[in-house]
C-alpha positions as CSV (number, residue, x, y, z in Angstrom):
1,X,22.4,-70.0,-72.7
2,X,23.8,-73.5,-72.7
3,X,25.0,-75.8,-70.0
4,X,27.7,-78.1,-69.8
5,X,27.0,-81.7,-69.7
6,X,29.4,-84.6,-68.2
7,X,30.4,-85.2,-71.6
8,X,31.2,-81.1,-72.1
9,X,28.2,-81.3,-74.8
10,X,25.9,-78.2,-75.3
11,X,22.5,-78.2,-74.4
12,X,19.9,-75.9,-75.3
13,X,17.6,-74.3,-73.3
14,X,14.8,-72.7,-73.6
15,X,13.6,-69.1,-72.0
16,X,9.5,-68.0,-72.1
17,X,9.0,-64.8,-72.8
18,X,6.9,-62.9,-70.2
19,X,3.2,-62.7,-70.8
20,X,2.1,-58.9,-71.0
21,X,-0.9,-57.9,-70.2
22,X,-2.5,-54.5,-71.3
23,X,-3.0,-51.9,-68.0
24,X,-6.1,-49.8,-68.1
25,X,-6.4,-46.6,-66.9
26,X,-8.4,-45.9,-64.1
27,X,-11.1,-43.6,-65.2
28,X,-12.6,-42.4,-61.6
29,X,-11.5,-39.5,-59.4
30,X,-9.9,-40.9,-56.0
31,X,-11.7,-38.1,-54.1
32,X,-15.6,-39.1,-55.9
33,X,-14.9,-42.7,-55.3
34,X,-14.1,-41.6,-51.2
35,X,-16.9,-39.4,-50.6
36,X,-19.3,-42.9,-52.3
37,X,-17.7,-45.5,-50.3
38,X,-16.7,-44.1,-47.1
39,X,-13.7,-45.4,-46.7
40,X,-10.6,-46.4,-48.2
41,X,-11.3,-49.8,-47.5
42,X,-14.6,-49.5,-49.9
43,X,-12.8,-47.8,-52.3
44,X,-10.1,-51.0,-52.5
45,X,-12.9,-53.0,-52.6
46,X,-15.1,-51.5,-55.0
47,X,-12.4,-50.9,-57.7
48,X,-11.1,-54.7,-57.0
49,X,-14.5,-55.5,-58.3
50,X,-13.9,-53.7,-61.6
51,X,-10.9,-56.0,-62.1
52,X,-7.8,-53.3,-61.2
53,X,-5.1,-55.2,-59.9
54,X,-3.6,-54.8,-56.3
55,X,-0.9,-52.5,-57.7
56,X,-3.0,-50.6,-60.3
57,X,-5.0,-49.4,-56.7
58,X,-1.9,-48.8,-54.4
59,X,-0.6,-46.6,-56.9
60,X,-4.1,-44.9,-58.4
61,X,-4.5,-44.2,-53.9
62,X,-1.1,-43.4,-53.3
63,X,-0.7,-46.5,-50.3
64,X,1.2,-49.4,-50.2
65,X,0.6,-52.6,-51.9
66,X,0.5,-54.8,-48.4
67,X,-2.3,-52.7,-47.4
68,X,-4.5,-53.1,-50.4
69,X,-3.8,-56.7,-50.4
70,X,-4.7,-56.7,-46.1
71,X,-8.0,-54.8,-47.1
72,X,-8.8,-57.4,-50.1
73,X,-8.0,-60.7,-48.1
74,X,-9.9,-59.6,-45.2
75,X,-13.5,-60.5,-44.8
76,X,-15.8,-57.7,-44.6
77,X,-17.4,-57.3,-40.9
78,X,-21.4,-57.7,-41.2
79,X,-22.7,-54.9,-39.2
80,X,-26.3,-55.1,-37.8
């Protein structure tokens, strides 16, 4: 793609490619990782600590994004 200088010259530009990065599968059973952790928040938590990304755990939960980024951003409540 070029654009048009004052002078009607053509420059050239320059597009980066997108950096891909390889998805892994994850390898535990949603209804295991519930009964361990409690709740869904654990499970967000836990699997955020193996390094899934927010949208690798919406989807392997079935939930939206927002809440697994609401869960992750949140501190966890200490409890006595």
């Amino acid at each position: 793609m070029a654009k048009a200088t004052k002078t009607n010259e053509a420059v050239e530009t320059h597009t980066v490619a997108p950096v891909l990065t390889e998805v892994k599968p994850i390898p535990f059973k949603y209804d295991e990782l519930l009964a361990e952790h409690k709740t869904k928040s654990g499970v967000i938590r836990f699997l955020a600590s193996k390094e899934y990304s927010r949208g690798q755990i919406a989807k392997f939960m079935g939930i939206k994004y927002q809440f697994v980024r609401n869960v992750l951003i949140t501190p966890v409540k200490k409890t006595a």
